[in-house]
Structures are given as structure tokens and as C-alpha cells.
FIRONU-296574 format. One record per residue: residue number from 1; residue in three letters; chain; x, y, z of N, C-alpha, C in turn. Coordinates in nm, 3 decimals, decimal comma. Layout:
N
R  nr rest kette     n.X     n.Y     n.Z    ca.X    ca.Y    ca.Z     c.X     c.Y     c.Z
R NUM  ala     A       X       Y       Z       X       Y       Z       X       Y       Z
...
***
This chain:
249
R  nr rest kette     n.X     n.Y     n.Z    ca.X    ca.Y    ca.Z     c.X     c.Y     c.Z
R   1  unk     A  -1,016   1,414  -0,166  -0,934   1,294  -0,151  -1,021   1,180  -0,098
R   2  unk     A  -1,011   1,048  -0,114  -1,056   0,939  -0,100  -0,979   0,867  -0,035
R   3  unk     A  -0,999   0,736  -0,002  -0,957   0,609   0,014  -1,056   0,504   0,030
R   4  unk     A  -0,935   0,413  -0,031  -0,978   0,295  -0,048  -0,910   0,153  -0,007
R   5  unk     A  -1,009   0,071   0,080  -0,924  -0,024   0,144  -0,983  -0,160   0,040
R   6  unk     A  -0,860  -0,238  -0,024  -0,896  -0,335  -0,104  -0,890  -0,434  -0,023
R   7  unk     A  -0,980  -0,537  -0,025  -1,000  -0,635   0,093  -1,068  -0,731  -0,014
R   8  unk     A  -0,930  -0,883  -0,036  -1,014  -1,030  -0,067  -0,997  -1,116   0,012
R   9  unk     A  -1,137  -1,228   0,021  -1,137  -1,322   0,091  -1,031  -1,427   0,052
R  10  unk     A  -1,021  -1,445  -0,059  -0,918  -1,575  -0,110  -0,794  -1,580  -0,084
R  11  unk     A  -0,741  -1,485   0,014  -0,607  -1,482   0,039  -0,554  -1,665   0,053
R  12  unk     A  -0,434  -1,662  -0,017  -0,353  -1,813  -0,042  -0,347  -1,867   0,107
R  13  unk     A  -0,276  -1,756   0,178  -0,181  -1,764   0,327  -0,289  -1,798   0,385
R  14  unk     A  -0,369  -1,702   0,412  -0,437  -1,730   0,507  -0,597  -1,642   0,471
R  15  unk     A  -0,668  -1,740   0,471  -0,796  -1,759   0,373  -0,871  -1,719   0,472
R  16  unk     A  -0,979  -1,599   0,414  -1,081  -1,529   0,488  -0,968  -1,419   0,588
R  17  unk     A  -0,872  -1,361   0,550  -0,778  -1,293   0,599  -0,867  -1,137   0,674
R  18  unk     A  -0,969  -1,104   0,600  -1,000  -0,960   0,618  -1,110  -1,007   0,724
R  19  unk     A  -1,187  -1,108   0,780  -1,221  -1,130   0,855  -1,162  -1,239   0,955
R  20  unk     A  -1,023  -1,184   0,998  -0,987  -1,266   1,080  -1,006  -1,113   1,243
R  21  unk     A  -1,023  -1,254   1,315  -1,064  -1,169   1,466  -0,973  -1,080   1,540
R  22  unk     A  -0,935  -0,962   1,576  -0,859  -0,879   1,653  -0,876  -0,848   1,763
R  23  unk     A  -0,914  -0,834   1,839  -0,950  -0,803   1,982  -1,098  -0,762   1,921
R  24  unk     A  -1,165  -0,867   1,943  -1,348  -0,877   1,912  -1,367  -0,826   1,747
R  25  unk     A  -1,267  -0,734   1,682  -1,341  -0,721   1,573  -1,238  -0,741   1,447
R  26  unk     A  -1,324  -0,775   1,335  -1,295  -0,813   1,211  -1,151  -0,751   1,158
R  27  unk     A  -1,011  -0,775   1,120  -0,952  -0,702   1,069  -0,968  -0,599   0,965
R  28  unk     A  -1,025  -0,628   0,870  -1,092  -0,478   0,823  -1,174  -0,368   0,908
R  29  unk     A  -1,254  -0,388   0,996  -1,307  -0,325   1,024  -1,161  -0,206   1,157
R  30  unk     A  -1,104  -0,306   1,166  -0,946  -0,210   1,239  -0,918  -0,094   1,113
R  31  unk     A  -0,867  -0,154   0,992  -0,825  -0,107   0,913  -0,936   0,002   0,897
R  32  unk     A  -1,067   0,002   0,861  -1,171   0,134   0,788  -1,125   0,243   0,927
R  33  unk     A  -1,166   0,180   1,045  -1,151   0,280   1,134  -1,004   0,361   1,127
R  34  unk     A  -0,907   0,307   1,118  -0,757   0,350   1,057  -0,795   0,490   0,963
R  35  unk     A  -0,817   0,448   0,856  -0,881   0,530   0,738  -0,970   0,630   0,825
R  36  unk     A  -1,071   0,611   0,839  -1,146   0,703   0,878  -1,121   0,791   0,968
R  37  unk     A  -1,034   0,778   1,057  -0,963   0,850   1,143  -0,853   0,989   1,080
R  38  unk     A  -0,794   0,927   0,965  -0,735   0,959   0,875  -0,784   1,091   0,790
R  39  unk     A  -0,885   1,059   0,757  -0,999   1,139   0,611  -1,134   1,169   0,702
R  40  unk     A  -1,180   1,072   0,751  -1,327   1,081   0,781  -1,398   0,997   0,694
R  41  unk     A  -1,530   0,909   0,764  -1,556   0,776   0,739  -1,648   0,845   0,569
R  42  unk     A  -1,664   0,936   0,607  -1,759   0,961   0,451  -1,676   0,946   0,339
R  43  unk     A  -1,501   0,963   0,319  -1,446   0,936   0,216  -1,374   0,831   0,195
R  44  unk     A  -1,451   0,701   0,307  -1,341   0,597   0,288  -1,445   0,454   0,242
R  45  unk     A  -1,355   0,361   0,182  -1,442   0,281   0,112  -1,379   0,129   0,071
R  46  unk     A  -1,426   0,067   0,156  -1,383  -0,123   0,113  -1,393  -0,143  -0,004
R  47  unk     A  -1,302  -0,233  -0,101  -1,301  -0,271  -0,217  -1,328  -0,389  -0,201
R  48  unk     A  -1,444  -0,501  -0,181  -1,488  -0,601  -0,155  -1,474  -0,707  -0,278
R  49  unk     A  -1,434  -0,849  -0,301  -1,453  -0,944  -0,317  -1,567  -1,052  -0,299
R  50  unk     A  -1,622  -1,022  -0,181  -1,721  -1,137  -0,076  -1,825  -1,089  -0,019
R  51  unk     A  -1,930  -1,119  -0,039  -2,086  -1,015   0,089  -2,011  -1,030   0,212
R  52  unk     A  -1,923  -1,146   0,272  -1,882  -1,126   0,385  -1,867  -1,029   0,433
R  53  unk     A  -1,761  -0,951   0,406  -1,603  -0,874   0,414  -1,795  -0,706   0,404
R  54  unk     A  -1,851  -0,736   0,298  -1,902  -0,633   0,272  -1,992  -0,585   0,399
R  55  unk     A  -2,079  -0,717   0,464  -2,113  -0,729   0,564  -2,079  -0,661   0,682
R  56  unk     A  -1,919  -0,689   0,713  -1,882  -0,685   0,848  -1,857  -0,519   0,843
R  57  unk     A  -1,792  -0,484   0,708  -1,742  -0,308   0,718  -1,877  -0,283   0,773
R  58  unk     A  -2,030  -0,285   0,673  -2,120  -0,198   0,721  -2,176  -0,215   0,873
R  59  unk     A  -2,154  -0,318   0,912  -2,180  -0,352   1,071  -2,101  -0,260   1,186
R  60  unk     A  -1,986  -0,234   1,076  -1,868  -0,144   1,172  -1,928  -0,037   1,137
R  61  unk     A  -2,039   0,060   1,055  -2,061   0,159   1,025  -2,016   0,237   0,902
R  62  unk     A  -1,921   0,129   0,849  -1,806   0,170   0,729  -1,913   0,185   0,596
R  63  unk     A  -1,844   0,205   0,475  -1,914   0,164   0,323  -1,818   0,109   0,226
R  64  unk     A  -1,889  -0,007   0,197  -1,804  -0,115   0,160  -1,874  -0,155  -0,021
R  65  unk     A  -1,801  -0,223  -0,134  -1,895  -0,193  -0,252  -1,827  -0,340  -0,311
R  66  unk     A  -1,909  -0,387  -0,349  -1,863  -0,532  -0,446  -1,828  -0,558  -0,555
R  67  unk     A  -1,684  -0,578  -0,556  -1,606  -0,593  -0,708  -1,614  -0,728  -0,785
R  68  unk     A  -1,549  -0,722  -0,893  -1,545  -0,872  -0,953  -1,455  -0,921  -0,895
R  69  unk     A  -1,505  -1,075  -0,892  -1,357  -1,109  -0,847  -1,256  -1,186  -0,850
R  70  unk     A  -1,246  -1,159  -0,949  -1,138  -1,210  -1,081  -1,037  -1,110  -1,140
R  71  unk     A  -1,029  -1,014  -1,005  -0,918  -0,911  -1,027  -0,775  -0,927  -1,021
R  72  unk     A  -0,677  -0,929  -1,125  -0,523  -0,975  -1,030  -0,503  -0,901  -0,968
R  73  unk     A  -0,498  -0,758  -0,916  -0,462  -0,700  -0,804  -0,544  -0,615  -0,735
R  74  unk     A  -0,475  -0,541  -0,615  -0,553  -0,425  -0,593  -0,568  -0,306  -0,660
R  75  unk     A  -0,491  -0,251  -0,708  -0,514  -0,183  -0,836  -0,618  -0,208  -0,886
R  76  unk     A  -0,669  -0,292  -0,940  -0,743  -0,307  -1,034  -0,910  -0,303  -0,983
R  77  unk     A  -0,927  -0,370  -0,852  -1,001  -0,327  -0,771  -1,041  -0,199  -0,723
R  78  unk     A  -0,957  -0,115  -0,683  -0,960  -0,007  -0,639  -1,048   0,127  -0,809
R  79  unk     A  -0,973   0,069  -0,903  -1,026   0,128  -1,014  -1,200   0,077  -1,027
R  80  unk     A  -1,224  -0,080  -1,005  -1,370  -0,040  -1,038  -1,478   0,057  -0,912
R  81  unk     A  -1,369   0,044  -0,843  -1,448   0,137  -0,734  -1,460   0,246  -0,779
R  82  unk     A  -1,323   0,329  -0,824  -1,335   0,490  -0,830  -1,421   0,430  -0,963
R  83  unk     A  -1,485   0,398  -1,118  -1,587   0,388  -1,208  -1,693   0,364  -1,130
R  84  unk     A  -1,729   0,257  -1,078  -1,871   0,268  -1,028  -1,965   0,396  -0,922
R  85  unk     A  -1,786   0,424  -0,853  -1,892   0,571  -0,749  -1,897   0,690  -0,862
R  86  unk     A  -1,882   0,672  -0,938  -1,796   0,793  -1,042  -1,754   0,927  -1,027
R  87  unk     A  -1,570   0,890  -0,992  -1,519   0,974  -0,959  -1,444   1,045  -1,030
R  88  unk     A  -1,406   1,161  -1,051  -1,363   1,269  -1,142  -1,232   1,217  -1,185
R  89  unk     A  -1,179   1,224  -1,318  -0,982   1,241  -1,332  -0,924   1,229  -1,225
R  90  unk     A  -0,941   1,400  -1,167  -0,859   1,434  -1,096  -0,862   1,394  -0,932
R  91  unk     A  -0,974   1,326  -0,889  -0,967   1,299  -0,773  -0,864   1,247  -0,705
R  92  unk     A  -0,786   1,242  -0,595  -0,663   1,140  -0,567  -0,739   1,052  -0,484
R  93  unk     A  -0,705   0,930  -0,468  -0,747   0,792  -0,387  -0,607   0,746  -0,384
R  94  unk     A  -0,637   0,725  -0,246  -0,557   0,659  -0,158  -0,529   0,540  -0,116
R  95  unk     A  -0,443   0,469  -0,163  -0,455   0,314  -0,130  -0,431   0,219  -0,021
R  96  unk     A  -0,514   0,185   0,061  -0,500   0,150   0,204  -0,496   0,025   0,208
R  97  unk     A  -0,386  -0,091   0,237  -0,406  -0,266   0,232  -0,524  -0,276   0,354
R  98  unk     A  -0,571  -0,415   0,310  -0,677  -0,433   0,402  -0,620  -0,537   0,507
R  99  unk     A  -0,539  -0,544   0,497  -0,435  -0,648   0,597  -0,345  -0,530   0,683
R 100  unk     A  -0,365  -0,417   0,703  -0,294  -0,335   0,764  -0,364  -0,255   0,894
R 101  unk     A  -0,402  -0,338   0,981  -0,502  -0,283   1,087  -0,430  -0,189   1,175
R 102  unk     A  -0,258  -0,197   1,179  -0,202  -0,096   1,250  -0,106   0,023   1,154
R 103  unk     A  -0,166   0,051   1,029  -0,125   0,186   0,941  -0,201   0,335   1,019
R 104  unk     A  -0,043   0,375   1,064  -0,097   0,484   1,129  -0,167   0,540   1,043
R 105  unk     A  -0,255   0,693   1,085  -0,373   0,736   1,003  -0,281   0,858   0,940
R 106  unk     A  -0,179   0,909   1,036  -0,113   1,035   0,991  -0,054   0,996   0,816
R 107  unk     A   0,008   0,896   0,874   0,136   0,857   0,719   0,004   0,850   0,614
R 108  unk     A  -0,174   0,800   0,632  -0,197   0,826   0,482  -0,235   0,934   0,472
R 109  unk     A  -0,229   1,024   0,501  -0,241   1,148   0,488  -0,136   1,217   0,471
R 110  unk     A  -0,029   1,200   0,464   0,083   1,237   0,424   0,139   1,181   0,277
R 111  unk     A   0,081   1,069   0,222   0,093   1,028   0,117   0,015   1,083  -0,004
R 112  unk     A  -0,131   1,091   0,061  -0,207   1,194  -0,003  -0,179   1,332  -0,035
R 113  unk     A  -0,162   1,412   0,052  -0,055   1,502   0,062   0,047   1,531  -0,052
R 114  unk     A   0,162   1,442  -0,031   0,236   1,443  -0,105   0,200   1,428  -0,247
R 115  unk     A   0,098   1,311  -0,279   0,077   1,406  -0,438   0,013   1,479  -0,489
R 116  unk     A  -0,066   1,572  -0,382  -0,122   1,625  -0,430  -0,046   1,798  -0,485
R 117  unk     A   0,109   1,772  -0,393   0,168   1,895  -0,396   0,275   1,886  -0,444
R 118  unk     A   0,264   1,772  -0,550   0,405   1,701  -0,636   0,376   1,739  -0,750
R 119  unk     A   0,513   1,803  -0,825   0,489   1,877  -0,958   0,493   1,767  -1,047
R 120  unk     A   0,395   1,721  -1,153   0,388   1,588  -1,270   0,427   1,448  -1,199
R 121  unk     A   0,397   1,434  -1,109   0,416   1,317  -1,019   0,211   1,236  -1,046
R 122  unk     A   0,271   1,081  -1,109   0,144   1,056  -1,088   0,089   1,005  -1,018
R 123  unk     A   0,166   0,903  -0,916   0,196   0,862  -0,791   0,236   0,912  -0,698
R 124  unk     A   0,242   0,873  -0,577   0,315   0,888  -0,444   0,294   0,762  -0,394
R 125  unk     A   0,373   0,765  -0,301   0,456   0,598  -0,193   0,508   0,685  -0,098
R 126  unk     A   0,548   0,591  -0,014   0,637   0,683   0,136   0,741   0,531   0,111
R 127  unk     A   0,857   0,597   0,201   1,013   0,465   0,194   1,086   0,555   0,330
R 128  unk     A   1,154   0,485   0,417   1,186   0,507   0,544   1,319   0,438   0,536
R 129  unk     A   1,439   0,488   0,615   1,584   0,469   0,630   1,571   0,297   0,652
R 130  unk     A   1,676   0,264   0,586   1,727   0,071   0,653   1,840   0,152   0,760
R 131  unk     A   1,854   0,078   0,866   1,956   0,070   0,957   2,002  -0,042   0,984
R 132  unk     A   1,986  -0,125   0,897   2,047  -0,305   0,941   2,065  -0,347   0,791
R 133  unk     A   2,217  -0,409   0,779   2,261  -0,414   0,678   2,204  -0,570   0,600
R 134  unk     A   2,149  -0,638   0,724   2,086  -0,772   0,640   1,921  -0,744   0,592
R 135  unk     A   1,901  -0,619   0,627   1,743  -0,587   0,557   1,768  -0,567   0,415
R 136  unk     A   1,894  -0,472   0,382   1,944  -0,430   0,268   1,900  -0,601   0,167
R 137  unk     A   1,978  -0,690   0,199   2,013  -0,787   0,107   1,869  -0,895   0,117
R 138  unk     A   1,740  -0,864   0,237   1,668  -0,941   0,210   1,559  -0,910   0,126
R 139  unk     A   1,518  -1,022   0,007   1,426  -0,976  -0,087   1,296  -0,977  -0,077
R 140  unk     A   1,280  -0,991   0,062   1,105  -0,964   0,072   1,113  -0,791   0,169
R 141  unk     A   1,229  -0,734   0,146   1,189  -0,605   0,192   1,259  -0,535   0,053
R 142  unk     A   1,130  -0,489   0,010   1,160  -0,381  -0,141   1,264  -0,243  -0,079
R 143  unk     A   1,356  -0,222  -0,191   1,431  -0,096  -0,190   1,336   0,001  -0,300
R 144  unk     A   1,425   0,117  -0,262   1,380   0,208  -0,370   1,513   0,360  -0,368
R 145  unk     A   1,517   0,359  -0,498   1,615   0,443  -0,518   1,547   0,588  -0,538
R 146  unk     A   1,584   0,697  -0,550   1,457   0,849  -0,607   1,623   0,952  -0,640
R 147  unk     A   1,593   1,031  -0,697   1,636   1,113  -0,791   1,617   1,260  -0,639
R 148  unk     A   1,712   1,365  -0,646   1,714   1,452  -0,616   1,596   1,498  -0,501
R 149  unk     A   1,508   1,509  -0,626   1,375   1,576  -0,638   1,269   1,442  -0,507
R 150  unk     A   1,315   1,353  -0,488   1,243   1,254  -0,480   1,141   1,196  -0,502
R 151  unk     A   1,137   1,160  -0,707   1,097   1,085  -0,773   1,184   0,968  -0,786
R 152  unk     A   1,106   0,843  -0,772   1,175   0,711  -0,830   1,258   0,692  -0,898
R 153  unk     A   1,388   0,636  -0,919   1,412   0,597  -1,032   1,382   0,447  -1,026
R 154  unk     A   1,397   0,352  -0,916   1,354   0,196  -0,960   1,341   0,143  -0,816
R 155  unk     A   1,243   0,064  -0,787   1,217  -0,013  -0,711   1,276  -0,149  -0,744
R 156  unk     A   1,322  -0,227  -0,606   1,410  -0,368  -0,644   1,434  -0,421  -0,522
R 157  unk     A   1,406  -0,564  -0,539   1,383  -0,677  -0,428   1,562  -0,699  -0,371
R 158  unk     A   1,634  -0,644  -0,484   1,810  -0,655  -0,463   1,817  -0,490  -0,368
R 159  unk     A   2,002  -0,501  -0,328   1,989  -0,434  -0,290   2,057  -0,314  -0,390
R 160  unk     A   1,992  -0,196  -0,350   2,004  -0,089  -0,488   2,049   0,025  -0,357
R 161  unk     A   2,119   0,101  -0,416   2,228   0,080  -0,525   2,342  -0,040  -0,437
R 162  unk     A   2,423  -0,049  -0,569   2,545  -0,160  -0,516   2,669  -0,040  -0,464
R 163  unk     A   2,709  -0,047  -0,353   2,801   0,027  -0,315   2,947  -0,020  -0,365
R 164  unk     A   3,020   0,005  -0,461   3,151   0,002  -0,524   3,250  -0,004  -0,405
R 165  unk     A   3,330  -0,143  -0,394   3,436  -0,178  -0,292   3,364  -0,216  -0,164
R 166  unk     A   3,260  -0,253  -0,140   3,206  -0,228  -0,018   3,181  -0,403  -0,034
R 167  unk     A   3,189  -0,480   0,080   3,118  -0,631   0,094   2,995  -0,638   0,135
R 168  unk     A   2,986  -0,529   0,226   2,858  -0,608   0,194   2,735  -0,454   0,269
R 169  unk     A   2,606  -0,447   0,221   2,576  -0,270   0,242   2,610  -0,206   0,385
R 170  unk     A   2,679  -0,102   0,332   2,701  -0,026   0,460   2,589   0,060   0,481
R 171  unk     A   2,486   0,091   0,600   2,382   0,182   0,631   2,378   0,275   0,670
R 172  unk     A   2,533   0,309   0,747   2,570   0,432   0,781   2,653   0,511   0,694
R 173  unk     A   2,703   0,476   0,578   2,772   0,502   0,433   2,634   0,535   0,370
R 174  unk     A   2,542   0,473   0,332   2,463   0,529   0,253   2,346   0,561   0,303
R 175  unk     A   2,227   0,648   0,266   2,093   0,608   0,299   2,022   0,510   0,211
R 176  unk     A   2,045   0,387   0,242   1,876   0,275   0,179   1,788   0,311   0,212
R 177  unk     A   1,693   0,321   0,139   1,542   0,312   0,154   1,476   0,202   0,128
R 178  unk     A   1,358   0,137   0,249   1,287   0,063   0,215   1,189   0,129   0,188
R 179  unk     A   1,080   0,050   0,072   0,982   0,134   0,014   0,841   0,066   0,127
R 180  unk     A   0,753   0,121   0,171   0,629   0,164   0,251   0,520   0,055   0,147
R 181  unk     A   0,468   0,004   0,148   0,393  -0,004   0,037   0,178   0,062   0,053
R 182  unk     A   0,215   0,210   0,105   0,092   0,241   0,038   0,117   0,317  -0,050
R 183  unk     A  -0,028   0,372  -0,128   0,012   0,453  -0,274  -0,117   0,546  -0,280
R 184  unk     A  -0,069   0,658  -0,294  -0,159   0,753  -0,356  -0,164   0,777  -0,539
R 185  unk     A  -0,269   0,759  -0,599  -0,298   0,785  -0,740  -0,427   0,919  -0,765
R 186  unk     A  -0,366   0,951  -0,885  -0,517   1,028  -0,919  -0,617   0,888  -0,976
R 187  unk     A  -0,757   0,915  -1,033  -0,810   0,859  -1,095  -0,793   0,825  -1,232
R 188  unk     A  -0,733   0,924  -1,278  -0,665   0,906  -1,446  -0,533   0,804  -1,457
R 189  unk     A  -0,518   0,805  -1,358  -0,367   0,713  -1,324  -0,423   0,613  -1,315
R 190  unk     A  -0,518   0,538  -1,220  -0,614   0,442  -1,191  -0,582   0,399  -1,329
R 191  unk     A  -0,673   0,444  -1,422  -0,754   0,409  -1,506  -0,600   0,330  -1,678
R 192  unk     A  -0,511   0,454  -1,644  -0,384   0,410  -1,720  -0,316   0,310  -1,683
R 193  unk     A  -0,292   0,288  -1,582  -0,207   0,159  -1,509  -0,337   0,014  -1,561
R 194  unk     A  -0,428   0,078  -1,477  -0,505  -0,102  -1,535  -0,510  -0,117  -1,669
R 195  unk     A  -0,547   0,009  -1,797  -0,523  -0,061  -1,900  -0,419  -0,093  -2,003
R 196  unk     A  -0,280  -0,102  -1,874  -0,178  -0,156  -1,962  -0,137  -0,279  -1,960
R 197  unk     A  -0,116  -0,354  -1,981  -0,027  -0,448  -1,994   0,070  -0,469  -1,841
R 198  unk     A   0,091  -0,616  -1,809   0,216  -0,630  -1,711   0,352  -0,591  -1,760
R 199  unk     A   0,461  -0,531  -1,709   0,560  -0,500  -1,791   0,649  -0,560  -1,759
R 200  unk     A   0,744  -0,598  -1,800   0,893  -0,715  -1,832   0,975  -0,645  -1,671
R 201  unk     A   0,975  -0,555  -1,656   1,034  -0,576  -1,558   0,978  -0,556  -1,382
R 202  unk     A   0,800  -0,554  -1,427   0,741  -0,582  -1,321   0,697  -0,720  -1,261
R 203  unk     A   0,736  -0,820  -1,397   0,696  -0,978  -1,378   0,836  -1,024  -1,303
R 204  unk     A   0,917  -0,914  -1,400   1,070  -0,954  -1,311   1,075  -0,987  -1,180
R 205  unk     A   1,061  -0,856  -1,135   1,085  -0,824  -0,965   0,927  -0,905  -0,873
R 206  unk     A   0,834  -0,894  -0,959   0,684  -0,909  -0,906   0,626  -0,808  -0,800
R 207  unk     A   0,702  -0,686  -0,877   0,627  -0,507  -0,795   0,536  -0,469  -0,935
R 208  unk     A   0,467  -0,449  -0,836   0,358  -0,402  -0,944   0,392  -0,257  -0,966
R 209  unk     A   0,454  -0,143  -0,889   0,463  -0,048  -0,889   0,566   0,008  -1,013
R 210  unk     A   0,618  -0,063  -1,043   0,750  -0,080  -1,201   0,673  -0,094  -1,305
R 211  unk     A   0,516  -0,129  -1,321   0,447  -0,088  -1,426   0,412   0,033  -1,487
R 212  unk     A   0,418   0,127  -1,379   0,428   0,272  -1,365   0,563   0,343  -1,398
R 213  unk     A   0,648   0,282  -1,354   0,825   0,331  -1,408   0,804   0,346  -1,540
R 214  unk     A   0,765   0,158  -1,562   0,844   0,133  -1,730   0,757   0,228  -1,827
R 215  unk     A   0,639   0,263  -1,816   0,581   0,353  -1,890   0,584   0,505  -1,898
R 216  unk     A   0,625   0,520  -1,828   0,699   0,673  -1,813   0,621   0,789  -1,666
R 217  unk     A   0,514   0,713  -1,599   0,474   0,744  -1,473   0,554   0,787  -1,389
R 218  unk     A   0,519   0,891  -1,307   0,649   0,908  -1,220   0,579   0,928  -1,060
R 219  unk     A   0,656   0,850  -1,002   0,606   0,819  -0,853   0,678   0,901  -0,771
R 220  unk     A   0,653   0,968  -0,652   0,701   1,074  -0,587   0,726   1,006  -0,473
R 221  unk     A   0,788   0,971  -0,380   0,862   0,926  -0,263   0,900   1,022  -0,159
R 222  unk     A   0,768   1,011  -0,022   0,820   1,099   0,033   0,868   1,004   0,194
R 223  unk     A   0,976   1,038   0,242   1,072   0,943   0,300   0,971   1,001   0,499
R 224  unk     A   0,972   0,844   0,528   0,950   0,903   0,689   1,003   0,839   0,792
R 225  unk     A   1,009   0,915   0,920   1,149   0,886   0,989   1,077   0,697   1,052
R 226  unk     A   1,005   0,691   1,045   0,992   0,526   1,101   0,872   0,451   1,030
R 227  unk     A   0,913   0,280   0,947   0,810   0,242   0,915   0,698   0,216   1,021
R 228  unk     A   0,575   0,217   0,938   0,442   0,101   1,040   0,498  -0,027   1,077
R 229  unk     A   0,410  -0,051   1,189   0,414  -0,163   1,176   0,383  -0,299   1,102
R 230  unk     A   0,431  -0,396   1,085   0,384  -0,542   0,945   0,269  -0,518   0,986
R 231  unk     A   0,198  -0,544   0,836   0,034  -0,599   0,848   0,060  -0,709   0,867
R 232  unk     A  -0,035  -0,811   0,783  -0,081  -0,907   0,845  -0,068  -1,016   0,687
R 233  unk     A   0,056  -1,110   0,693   0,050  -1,164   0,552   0,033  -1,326   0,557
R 234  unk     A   0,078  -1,374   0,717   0,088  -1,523   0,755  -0,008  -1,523   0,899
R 235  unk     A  -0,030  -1,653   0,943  -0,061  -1,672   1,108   0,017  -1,644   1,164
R 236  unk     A   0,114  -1,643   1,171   0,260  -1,578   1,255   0,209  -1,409   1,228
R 237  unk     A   0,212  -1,362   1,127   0,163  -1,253   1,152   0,023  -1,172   1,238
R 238  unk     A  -0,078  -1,272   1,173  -0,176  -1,249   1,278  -0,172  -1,242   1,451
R 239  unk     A  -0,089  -1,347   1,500  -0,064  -1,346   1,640   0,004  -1,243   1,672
R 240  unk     A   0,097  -1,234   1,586   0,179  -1,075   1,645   0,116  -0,965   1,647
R 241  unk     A   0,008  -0,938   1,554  -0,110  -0,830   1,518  -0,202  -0,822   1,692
R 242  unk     A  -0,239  -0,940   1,681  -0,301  -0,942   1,804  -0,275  -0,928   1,927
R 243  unk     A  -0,137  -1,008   1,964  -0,081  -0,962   2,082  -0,096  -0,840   2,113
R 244  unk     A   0,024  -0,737   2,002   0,017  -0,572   2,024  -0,104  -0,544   2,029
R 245  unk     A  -0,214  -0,547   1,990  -0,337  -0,463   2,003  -0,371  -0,473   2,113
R 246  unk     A  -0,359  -0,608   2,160  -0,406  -0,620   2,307  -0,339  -0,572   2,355
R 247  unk     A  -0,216  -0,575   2,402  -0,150  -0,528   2,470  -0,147  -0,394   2,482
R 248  unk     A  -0,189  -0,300   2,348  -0,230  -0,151   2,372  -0,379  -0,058   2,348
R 249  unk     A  -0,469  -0,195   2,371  -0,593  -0,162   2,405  -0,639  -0,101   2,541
***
């Protein structure tokens, strides 16, 4: 098993994001140590954009590798990584945001995990209970619905399912799930997802993970009793990043 932390400088929000400061060190370099704690630093690996970003991992002791960078996503990044180290089909890699300096180490290892012991699952994700009925209806926290077995059936910025007679979601009537957003893939998966096409109802929602639905991929969802904490997507976020660290340094 692998991982891989995709890290670009050009973030819109907030530019030079993976080297913004945490209590003395680089936010990526929070994040590799995350990972490495996780796996162990020999199987973990920055998906770089910038000599910066590439810079600061190896300063932290990390190994960090330089993509194009003219990638639309992480996905796609993460794939020239697993081609250039050249890694087998079957390897699984693990997808770690590089804006996530407080992803516990257990949950990616539990994601990993999970597909590796998931029957025709080509994915895995983790998704954790809503208990507040205005999370349900807000669209910057993804739902996700799963089947029995807990495979997917659809990820959605609405709230899914619609409860019949109900005004408005009840949380103690149903279990919602918000979806986690890390992801475990094999390498063959890697390699299928980037060379398809965006799909109609991933431009829809703007989840990239519905590129994998609409083609017949099947993502395995394994549910845990509490999300992480937010990474890091605004300056409002950063200060809150920082406070807590300090505060539990």
C-alpha cells in the first residue's frame, strides 16, 4: 500500500496553500508526517506542482516528485506519480489532501483497508453519521447514499435520500451520511478514471467521485463513528488549523 499526498501551489483561495506556516512548519510537511505515521515514511509520497512544496517535504525528511502542472485534479496527479515510480495494477494508493494537516493517521488506514478486503470494489471513501438537520440541506457538505453491502449508489451536494412527508431531514429518522473525502484506488483504477472523459453527472454536482459511478466503478464506503477535522480551504480556515495545533502542541 502507498500514499500519496497531492499538493498545488496555485490554490485560487489561498495561494501557496501547502506552504502556509503551522506552528513553525509548512502545512504539508504536517500532512507527510500524518501519512507517515499512518504507513511509514518509505511508502508515502508528495504529488508536487512547484520545487517549492518539493523542497520543503524533503527538508521535513519526506519524498516528494514533480508533476505537470496542468493537471485538473488530484487524481490525475496522483496517477503520474503511481507511472513514473512504476507501480504495479494492483498496488492500492491512498489518497491523502495536502490541505489536511489534522487527518487522523488511523482513518487512512482504514480506508486502505477497506479496499483492500472489498469484494469488486474499485474504490473506497469513508462517510460518518449527520446529526444536524441543516448539514443535511447544506451543499458544500457532500451526502452519500450505499446499498446494503456498503457500496455507493450516488453521491450529492442535495440532500439524499428525500424523506417522503417529512419537511424538512429528520437525523434521528434516518441515517445521512456525509461523505469523508479521502479515497483509496488500485493503480488500474488510477489509470481508468484519468482516461475517461468528465461525466454529465460529475460536471453536474462538481464530485469528481460520480465519474467512477457513471461508468460502472464501484466505490465501497466504510462509515466511521466521527469525521476529521476541516482541512484547510480559506484563511478562516487556516487560523482555525492553527489555533488547534497550538493549542494541542
Amino acid at each position: 500500500m502507498k500514499i500519496v499526498i497531492p499538493a498545488r501551489y496555485a490554490s485560487t483561495r489561498l495561494p501557496g496553500k501547502p506552504l502556509a506556516d503551522i506552528c513553525g512548519k509548512p502545512m504539508i510537511a504536517h500532512v507527510w508526517d500524518r501519512a507517515a505515521e499512518a504507513l511509514g515514511a518509505a511508502d508515502v509520497c508528495v504529488a508536487a506542482d512547484d520545487e517549492r512544496i518539493v523542497d520543503a517535504v524533503k527538508a521535513n525528511g519526506g519524498q516528494a516528485v514533480m508533476t505537470r502542472p496542468d493537471h485538473a485534479s488530484g487524481t490525475d496527479r496522483i496517477a503520474e506519480v503511481a507511472s513514473l515510480l512504476g507501480w504495479a495494477d494492483d498496488e492500492i494508493v491512498v489518497n491523502v489532501q495536502g490541505d489536511e494537516p489534522l487527518m487522523p493517521p488511523a482513518l487512512i488506514g482504514v480506508v486502505g483497508n477497506a479496499l483492500a478486503s472489498a469484494n469488486g470494489a474499485a474504490m473506497a471513501t469513508a462517510s460518518t453519521r449527520i446529526h444536524v438537520g441543516a448539514d443535511v440541506l447544506n451543499p458544500n457538505i457532500v451526502k452519500v447514499v450505499t446499498d446494503a453491502s456498503g457500496l455507493a449508489h450516488y453521491f450529492s451536494r442535495s440532500p439524499i435520500p428525500h424523506l417522503r412527508g417529512a419537511d424538512l431531514p429528520d437525523t434521528a429518522a434516518f441515517n445521512y451520511q456525509r461523505h469523508i473525502g479521502i479515497y483509496a484506488y488500485r493503480v488500474s483504477t488510477l489509470k481508468a478514471l484519468t482516461a475517461l472523459p468528465p461525466a454529465p453527472l460529475e460536471e453536474a454536482e462538481a464530485l469528481e467521485q460520480l465519474r467512477a459511478l457513471y461508468n460502472g466503478l464501484a466505490i465501497q464506503v466504510v462509515e466511521i463513528a466521527e469525521a476529521p477535522p476541516h482541512g484547510v480551504d480559506t484563511p478562516d480556515d487556516l487560523e482555525a488549523v492553527r489555533a488547534l495545533m497550538g493549542a494541542t502542541a
